[in-house]
Backbone atoms as SQL, in Angstrom:
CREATE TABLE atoms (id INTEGER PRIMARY KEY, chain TEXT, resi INTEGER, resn TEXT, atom TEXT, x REAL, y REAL, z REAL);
INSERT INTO atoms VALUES
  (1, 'A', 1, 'UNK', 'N', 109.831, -31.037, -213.032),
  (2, 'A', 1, 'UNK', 'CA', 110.568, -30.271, -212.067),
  (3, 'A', 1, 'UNK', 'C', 111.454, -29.312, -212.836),
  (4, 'A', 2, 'UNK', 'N', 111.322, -27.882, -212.354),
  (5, 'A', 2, 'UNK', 'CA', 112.421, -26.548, -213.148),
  (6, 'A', 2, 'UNK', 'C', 113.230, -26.572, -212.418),
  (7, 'A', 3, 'UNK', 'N', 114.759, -27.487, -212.881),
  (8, 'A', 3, 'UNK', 'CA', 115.973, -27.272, -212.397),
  (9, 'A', 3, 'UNK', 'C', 116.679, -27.256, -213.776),
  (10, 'A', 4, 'UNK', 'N', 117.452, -26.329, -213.384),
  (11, 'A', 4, 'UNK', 'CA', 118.797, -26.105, -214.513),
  (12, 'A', 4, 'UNK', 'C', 120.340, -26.387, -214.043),
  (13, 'A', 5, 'UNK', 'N', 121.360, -26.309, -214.736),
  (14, 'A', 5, 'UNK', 'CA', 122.515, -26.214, -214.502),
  (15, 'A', 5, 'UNK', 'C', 123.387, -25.592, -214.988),
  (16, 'A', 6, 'UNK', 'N', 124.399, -24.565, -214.409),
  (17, 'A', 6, 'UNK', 'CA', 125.083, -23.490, -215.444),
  (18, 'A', 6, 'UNK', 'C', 126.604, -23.753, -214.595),
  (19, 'A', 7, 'UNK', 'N', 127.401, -23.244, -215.282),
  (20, 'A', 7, 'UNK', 'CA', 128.791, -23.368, -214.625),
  (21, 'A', 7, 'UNK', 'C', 128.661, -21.947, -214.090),
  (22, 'A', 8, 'UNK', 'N', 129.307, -22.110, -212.683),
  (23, 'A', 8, 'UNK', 'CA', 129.451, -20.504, -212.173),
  (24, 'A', 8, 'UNK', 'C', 131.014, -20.219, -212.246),
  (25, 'A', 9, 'UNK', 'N', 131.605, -19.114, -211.741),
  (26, 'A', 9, 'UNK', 'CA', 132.999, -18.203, -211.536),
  (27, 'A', 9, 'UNK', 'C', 133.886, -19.850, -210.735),
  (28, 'A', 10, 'UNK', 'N', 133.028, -19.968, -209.577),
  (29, 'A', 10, 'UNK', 'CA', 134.004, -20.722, -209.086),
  (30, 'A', 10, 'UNK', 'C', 133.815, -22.316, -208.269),
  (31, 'A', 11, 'UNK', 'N', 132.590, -22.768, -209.194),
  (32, 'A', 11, 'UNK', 'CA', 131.650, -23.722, -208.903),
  (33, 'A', 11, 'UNK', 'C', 131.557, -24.586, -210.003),
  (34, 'A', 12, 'UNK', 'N', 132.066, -25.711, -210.802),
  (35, 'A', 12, 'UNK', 'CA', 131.505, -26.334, -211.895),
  (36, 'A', 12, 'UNK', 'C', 129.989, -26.820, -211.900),
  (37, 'A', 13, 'UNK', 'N', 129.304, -27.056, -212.673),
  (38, 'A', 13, 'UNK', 'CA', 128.166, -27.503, -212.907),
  (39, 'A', 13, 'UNK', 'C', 127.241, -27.444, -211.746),
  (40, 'A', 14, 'UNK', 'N', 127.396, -26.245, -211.498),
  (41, 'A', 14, 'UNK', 'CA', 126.536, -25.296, -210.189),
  (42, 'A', 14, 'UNK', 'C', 124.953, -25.320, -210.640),
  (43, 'A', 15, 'UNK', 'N', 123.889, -25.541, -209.606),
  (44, 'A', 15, 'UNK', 'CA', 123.087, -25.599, -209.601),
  (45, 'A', 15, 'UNK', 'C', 122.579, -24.427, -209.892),
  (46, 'A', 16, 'UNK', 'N', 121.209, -24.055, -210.489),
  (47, 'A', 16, 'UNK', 'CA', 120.640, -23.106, -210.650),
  (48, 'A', 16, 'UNK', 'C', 118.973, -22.916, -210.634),
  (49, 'A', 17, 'UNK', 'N', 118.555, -22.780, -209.259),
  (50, 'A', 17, 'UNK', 'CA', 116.959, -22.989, -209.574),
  (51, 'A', 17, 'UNK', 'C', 116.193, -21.896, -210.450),
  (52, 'A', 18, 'UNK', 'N', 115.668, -21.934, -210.635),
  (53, 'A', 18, 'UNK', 'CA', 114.866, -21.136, -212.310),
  (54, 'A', 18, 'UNK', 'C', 113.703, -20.058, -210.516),
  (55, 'A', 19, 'UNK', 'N', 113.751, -18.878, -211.169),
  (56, 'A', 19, 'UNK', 'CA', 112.609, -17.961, -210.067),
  (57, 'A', 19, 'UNK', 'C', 112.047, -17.201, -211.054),
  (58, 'A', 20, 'UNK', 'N', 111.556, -16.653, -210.526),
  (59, 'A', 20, 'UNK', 'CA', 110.684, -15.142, -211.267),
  (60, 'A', 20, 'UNK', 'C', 109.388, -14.551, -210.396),
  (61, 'A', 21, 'UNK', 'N', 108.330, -14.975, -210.583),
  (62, 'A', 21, 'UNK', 'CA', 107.275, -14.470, -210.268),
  (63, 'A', 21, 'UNK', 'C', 107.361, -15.420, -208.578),
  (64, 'A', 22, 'UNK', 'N', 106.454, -14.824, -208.188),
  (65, 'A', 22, 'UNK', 'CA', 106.060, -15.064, -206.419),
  (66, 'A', 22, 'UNK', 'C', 105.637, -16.710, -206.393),
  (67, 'A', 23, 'UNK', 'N', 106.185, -17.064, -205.702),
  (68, 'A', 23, 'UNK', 'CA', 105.602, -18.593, -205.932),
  (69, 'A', 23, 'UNK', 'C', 104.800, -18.946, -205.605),
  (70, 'A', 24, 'UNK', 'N', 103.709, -18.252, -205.117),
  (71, 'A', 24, 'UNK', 'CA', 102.043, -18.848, -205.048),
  (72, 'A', 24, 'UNK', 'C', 101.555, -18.550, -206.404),
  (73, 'A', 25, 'UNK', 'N', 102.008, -18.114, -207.364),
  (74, 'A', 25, 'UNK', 'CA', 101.793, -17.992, -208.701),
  (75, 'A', 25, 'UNK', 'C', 103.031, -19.098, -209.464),
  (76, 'A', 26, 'UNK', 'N', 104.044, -19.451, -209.162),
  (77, 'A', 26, 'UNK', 'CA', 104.538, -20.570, -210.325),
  (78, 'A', 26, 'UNK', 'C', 104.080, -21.637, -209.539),
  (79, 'A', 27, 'UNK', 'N', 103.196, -22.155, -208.389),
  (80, 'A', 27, 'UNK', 'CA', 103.166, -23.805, -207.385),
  (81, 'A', 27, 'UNK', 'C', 102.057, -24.092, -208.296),
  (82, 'A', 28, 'UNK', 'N', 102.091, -25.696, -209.151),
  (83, 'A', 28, 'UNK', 'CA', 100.855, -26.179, -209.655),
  (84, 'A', 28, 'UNK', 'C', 100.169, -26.340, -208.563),
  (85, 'A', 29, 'UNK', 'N', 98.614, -26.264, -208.661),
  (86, 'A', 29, 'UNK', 'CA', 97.846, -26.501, -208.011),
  (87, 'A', 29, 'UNK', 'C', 96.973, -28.436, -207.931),
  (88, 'A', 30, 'UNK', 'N', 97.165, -28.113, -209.321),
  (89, 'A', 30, 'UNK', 'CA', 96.302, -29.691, -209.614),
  (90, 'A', 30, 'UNK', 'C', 96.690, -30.184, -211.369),
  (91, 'A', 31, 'UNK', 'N', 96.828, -31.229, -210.983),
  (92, 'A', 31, 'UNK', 'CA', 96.966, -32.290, -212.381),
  (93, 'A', 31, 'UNK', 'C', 96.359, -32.344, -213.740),
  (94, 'A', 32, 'UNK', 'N', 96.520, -32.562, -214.778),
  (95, 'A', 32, 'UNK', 'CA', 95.408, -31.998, -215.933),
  (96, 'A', 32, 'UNK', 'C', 93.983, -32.741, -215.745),
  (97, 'A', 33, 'UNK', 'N', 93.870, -34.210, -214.568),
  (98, 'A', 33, 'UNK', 'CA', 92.758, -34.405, -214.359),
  (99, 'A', 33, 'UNK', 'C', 92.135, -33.795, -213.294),
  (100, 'A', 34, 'UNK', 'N', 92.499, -32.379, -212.659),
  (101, 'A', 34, 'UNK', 'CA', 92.106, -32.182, -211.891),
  (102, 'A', 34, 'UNK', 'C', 92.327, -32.234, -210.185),
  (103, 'A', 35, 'UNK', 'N', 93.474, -33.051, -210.049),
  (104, 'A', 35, 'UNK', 'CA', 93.682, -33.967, -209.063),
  (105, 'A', 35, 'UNK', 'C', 94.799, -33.161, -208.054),
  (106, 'A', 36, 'UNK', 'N', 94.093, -32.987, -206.807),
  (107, 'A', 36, 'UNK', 'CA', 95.260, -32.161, -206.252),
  (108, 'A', 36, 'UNK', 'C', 96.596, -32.329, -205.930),
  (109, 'A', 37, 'UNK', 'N', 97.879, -31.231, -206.030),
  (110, 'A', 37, 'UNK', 'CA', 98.977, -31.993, -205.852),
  (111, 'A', 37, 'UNK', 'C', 99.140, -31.829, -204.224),
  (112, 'A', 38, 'UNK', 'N', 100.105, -32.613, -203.621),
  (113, 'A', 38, 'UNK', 'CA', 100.742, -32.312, -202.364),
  (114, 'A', 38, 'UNK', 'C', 101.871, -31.150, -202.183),
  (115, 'A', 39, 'UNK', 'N', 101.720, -31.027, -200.999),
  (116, 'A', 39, 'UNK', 'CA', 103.046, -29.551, -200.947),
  (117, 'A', 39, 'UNK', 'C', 103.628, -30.105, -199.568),
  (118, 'A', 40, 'UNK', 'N', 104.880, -29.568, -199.334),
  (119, 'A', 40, 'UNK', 'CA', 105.716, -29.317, -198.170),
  (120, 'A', 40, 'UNK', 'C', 106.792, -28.442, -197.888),
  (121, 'A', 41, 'UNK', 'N', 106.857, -28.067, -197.207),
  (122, 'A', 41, 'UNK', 'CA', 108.004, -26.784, -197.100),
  (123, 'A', 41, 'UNK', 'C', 109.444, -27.337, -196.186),
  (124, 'A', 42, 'UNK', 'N', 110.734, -27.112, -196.539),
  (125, 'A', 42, 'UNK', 'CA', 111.256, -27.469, -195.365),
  (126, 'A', 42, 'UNK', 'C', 112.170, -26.139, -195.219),
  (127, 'A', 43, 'UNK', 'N', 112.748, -25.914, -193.769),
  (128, 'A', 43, 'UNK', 'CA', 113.787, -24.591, -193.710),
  (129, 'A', 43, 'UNK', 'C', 115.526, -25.926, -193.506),
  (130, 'A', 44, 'UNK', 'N', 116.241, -24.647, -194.225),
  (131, 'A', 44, 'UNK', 'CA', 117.412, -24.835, -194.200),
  (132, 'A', 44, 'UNK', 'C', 118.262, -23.545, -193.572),
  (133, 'A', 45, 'UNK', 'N', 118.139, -23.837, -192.074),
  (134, 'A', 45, 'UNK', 'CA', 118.326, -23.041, -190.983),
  (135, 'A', 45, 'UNK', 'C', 119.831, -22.584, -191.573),
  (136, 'A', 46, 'UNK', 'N', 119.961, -21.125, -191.549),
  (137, 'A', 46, 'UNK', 'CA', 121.473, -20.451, -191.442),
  (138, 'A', 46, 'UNK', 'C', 122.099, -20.942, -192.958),
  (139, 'A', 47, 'UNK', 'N', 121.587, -21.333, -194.257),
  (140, 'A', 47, 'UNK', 'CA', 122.200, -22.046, -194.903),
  (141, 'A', 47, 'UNK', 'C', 122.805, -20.528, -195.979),
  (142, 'A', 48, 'UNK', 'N', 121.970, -19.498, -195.908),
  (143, 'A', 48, 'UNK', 'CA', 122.334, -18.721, -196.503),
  (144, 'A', 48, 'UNK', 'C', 123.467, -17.844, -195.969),
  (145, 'A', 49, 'UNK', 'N', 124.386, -18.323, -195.058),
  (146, 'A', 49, 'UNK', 'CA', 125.250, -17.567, -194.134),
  (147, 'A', 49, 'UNK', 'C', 126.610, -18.204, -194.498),
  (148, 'A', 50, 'UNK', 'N', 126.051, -19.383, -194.893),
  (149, 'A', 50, 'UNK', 'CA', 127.809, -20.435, -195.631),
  (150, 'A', 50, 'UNK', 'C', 128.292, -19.869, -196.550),
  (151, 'A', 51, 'UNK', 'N', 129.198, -20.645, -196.597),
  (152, 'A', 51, 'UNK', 'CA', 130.083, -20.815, -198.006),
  (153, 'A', 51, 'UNK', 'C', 129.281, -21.379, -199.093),
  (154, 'A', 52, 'UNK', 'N', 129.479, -20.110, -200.324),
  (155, 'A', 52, 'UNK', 'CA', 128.869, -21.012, -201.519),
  (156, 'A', 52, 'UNK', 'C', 129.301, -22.088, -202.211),
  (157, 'A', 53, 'UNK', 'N', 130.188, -22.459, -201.849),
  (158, 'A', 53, 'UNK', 'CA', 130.769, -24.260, -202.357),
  (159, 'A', 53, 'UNK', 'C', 129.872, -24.837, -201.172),
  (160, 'A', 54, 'UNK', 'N', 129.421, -24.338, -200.081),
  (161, 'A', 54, 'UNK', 'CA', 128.752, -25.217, -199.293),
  (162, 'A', 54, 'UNK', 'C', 127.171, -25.389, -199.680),
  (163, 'A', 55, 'UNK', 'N', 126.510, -24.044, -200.057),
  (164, 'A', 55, 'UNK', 'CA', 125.215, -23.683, -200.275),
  (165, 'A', 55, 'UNK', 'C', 125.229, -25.360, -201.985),
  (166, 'A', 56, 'UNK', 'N', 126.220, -24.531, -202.499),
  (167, 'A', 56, 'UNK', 'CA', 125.495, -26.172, -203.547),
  (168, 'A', 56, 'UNK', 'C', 125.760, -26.835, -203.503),
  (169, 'A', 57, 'UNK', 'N', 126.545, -27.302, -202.562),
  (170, 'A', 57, 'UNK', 'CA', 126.741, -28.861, -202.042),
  (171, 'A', 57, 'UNK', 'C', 125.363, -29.555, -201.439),
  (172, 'A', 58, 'UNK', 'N', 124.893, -28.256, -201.278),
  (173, 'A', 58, 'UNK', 'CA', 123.241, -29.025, -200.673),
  (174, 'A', 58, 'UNK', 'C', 122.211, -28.790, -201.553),
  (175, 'A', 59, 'UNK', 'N', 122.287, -27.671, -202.509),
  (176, 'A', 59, 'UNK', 'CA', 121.875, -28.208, -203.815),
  (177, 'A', 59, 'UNK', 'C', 122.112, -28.943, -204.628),
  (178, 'A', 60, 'UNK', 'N', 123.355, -29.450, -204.595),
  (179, 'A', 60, 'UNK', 'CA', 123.371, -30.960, -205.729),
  (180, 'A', 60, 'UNK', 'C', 122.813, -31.842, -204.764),
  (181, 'A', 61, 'UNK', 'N', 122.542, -31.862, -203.534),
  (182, 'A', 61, 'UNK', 'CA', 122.134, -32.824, -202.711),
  (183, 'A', 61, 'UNK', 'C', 120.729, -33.425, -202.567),
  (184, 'A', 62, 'UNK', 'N', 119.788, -32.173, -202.605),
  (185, 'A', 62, 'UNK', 'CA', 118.236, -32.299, -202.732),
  (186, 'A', 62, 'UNK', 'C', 118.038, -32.391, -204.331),
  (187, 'A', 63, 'UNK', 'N', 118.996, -31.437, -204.725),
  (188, 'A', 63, 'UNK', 'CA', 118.619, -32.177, -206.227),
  (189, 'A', 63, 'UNK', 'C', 118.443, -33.434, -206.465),
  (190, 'A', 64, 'UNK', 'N', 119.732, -34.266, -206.228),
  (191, 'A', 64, 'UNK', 'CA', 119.765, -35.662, -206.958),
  (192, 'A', 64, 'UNK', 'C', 118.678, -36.415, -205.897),
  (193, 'A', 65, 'UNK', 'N', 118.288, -35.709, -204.652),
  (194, 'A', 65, 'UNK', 'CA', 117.069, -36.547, -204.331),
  (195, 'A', 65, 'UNK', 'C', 115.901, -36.883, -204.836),
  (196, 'A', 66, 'UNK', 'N', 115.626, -35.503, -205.145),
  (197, 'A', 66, 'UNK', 'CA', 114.155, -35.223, -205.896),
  (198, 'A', 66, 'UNK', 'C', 114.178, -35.696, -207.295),
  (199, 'A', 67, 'UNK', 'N', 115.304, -35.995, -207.529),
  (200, 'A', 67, 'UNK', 'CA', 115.318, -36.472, -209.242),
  (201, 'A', 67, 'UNK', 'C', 115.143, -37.842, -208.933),
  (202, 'A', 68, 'UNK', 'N', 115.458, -38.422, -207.639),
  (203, 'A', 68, 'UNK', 'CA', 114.707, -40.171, -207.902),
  (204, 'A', 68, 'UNK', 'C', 113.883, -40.138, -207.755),
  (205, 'A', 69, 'UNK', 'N', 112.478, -39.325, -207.199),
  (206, 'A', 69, 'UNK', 'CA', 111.479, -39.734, -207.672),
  (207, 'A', 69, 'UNK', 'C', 110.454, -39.116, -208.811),
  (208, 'A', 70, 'UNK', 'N', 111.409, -38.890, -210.234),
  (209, 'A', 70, 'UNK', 'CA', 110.971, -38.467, -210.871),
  (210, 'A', 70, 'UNK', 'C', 110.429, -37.655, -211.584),
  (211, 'A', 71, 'UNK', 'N', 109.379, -38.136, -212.044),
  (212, 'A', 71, 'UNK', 'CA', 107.690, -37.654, -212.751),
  (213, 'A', 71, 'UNK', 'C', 106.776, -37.517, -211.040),
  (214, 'A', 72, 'UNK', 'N', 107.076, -37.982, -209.802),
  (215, 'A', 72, 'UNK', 'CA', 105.986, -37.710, -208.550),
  (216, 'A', 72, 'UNK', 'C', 106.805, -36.444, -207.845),
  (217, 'A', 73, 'UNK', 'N', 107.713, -35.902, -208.509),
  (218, 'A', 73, 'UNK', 'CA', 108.174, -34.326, -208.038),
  (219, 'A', 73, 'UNK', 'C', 107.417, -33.358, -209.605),
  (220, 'A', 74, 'UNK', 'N', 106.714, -32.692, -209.024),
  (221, 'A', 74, 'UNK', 'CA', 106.822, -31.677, -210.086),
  (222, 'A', 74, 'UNK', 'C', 106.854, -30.139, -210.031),
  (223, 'A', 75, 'UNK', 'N', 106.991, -29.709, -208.742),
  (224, 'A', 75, 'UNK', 'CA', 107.982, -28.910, -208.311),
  (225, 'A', 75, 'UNK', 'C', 108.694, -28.761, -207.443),
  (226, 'A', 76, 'UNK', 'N', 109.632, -27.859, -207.725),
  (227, 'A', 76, 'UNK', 'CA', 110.680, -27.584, -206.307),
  (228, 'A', 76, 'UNK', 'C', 110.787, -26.100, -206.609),
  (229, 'A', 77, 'UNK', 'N', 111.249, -25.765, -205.241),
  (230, 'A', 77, 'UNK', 'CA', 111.844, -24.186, -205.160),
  (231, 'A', 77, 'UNK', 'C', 112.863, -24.249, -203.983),
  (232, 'A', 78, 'UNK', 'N', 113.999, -23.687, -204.048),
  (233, 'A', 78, 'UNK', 'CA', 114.670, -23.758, -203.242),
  (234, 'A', 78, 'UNK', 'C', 115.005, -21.985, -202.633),
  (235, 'A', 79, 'UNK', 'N', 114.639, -21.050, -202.530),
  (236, 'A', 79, 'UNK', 'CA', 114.976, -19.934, -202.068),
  (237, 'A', 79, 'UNK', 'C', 115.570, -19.759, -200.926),
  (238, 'A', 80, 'UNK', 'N', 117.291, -19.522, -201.488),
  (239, 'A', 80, 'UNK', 'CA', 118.604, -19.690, -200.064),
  (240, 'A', 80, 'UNK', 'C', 118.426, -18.334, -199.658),
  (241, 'A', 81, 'UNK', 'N', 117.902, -17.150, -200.261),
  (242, 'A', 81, 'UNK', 'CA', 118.068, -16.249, -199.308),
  (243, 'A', 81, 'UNK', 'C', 117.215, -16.317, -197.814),
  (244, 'A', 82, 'UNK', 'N', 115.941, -17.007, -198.278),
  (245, 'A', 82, 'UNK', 'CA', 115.452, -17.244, -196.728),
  (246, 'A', 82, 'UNK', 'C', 115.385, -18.535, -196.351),
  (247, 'A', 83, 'UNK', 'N', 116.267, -19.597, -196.863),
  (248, 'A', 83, 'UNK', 'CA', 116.123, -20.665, -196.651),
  (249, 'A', 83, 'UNK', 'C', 115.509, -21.615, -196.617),
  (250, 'A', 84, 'UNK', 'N', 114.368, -21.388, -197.614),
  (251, 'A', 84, 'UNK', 'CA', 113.385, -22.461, -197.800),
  (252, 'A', 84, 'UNK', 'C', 113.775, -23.432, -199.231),
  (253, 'A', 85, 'UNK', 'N', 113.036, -24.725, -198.684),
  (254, 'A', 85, 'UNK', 'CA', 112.919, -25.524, -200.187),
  (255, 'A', 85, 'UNK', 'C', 111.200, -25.805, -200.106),
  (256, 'A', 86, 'UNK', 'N', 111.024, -25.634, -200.653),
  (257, 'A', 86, 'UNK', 'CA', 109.061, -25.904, -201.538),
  (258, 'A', 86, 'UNK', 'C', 109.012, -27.082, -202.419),
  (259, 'A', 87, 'UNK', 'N', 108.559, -28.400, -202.156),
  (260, 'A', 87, 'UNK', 'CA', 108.296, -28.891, -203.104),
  (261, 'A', 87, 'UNK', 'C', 106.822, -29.140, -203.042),
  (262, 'A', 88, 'UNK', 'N', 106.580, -29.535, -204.586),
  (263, 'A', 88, 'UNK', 'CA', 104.850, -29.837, -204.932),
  (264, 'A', 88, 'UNK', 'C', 105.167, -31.360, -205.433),
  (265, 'A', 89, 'UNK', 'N', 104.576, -32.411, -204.744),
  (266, 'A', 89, 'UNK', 'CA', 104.557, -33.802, -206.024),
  (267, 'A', 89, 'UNK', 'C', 102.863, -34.236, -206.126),
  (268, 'A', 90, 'UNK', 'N', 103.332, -35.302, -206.348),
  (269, 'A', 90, 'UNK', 'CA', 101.970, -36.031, -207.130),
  (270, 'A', 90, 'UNK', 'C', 101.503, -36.963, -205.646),
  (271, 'A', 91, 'UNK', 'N', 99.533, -36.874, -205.639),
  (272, 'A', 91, 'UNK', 'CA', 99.415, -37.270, -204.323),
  (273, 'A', 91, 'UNK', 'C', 99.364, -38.872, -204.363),
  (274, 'A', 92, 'UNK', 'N', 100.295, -39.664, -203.528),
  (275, 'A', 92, 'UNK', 'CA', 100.250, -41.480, -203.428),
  (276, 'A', 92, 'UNK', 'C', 100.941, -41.213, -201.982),
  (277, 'A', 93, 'UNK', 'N', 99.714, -42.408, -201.728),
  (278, 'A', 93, 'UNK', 'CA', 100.051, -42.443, -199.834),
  (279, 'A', 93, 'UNK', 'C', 101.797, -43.222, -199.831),
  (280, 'A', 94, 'UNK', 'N', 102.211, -42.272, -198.711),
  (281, 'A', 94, 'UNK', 'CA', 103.440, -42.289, -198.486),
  (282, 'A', 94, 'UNK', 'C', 104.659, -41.845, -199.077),
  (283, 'A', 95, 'UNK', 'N', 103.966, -41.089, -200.226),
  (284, 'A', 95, 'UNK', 'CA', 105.156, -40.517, -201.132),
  (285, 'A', 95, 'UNK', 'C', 106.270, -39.452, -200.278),
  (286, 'A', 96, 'UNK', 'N', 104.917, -38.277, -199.684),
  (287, 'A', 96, 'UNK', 'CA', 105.709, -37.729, -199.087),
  (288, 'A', 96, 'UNK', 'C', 106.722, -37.496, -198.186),
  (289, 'A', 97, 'UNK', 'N', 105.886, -38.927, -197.075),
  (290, 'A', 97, 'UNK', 'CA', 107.310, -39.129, -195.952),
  (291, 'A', 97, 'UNK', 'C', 108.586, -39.922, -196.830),
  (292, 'A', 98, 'UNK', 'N', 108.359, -40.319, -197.740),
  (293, 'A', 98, 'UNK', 'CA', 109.383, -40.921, -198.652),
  (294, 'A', 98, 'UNK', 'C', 110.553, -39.675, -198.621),
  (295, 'A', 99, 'UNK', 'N', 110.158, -38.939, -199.326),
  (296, 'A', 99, 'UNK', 'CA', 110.640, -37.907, -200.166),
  (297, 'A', 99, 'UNK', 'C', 111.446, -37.048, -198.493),
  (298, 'A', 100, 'UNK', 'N', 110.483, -36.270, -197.774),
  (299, 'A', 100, 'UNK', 'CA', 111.325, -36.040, -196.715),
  (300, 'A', 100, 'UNK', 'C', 112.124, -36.455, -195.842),
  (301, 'A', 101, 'UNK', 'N', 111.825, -38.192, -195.796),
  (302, 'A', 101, 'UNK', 'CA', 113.095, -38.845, -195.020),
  (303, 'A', 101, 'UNK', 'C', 114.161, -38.740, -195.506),
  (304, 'A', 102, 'UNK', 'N', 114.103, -38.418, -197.308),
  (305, 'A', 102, 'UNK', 'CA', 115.182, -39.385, -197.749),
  (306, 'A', 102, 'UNK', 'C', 116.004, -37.767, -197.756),
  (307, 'A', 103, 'UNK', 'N', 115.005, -36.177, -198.218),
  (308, 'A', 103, 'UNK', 'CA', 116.237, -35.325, -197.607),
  (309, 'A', 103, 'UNK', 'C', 116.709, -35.190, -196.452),
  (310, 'A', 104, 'UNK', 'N', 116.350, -35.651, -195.691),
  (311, 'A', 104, 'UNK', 'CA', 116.444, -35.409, -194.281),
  (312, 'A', 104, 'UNK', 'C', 117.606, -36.518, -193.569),
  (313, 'A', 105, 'UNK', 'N', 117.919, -37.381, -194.336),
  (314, 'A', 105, 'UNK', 'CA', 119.103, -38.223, -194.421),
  (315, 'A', 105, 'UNK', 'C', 120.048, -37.972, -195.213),
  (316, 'A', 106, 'UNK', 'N', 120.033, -37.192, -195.996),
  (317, 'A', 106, 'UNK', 'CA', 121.069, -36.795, -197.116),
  (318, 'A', 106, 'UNK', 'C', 121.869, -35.017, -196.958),
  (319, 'A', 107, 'UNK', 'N', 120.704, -34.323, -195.951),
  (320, 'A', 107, 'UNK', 'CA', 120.740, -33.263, -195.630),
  (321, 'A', 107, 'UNK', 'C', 120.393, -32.840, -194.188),
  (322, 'A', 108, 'UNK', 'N', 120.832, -33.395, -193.440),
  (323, 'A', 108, 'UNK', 'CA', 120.104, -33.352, -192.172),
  (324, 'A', 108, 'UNK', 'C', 119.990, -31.559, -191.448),
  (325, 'A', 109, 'UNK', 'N', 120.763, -30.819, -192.254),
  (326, 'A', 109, 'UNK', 'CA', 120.320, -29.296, -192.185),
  (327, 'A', 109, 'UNK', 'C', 118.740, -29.257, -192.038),
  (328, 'A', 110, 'UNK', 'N', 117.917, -29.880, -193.133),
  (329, 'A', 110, 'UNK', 'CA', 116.764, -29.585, -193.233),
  (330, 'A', 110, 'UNK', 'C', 115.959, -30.061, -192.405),
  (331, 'A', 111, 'UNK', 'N', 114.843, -29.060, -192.185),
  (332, 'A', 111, 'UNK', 'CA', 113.558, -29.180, -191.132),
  (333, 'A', 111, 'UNK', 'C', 112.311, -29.306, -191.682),
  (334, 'A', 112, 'UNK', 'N', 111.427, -29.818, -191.984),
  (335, 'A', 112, 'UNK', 'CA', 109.871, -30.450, -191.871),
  (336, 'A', 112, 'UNK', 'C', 109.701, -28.743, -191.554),
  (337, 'A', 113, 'UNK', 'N', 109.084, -28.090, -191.901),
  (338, 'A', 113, 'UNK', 'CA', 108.373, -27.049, -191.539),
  (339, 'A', 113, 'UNK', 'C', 106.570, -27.167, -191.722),
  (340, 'A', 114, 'UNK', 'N', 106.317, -26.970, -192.922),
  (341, 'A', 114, 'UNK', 'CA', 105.094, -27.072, -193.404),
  (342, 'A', 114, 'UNK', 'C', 104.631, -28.174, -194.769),
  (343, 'A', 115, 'UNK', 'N', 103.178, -29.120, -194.657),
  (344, 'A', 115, 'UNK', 'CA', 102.790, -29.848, -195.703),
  (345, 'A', 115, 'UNK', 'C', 101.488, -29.673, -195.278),
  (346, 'A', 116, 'UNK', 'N', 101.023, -30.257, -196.845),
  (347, 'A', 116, 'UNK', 'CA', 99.692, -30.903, -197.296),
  (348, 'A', 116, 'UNK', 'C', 99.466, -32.317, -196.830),
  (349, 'A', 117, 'UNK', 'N', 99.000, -32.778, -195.649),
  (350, 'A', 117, 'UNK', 'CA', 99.064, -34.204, -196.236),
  (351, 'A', 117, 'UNK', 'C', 98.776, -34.864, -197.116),
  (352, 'A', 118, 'UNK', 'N', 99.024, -36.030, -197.096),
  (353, 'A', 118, 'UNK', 'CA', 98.879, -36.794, -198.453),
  (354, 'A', 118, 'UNK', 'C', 97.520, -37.197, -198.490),
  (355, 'A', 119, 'UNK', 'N', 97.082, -36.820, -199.553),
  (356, 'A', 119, 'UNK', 'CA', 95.351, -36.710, -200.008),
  (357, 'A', 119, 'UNK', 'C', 94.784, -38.326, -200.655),
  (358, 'A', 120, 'UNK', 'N', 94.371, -38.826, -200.472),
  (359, 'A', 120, 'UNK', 'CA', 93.689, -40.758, -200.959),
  (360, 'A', 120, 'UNK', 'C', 92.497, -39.653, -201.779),
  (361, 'A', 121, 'UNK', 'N', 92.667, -40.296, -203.260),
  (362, 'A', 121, 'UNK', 'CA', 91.581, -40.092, -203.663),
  (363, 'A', 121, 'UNK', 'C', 91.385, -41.396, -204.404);
């Protein structure tokens, strides 16, 4: 997972998601065996309209989610200007409702928008 951390002006140890290119070009697609990953999208309605002590309060929030499960996150994107978070993990039945309950209890801003289901191979 590409997360960083930088101190900002008026934020200590402010979150910082890593961007660049369009993200249908940085989302892995599949595993070095080949193996497809899962995706899900969620919106974080109006989040880009807060306060930025508020905006990373919900980035340290999905952060420290996605960091419990590891090595089965291996990406995220969080883009606050339109309010999306993107993650990609590794496919095991039930990972994913794992992973979205547990932001969805920690962040209840966030909405289920779009996924992959979870693929049994």
């Amino acid at each position: 997972m590409k997360l960083a951390a930088r101190k900002a002006d008026d934020l200590v140890a402010s979150v910082v998601w890593e961007a660049g290119q369009p993200l249908w070009q940085r989302v892995p697609k599949r595993d070095a065996a080949g193996k497809p990953y899962a995706d899900f999208m969620m919106l974080a309605p109006g989040l880009n309209r807060r306060p930025a002590a508020e905006q990373h309060q919900v980035m340290v929030l999905v952060r420290g989610v996605l960091e419990r499960f590891g090595e089965d996150i291996v990406f995220a994107d969080f883009n606050i200007d339109i309010n999306v978070l993107w993650v990609s993990l590794r496919c095991q039945p039930g990972l994913m409702t794992q992973v979205v309950c547990l932001l969805r209890a920690k962040v209840p801003l966030l909405r289920l928008v779009s996924h992959s289901p979870d693929v049994m191979a």
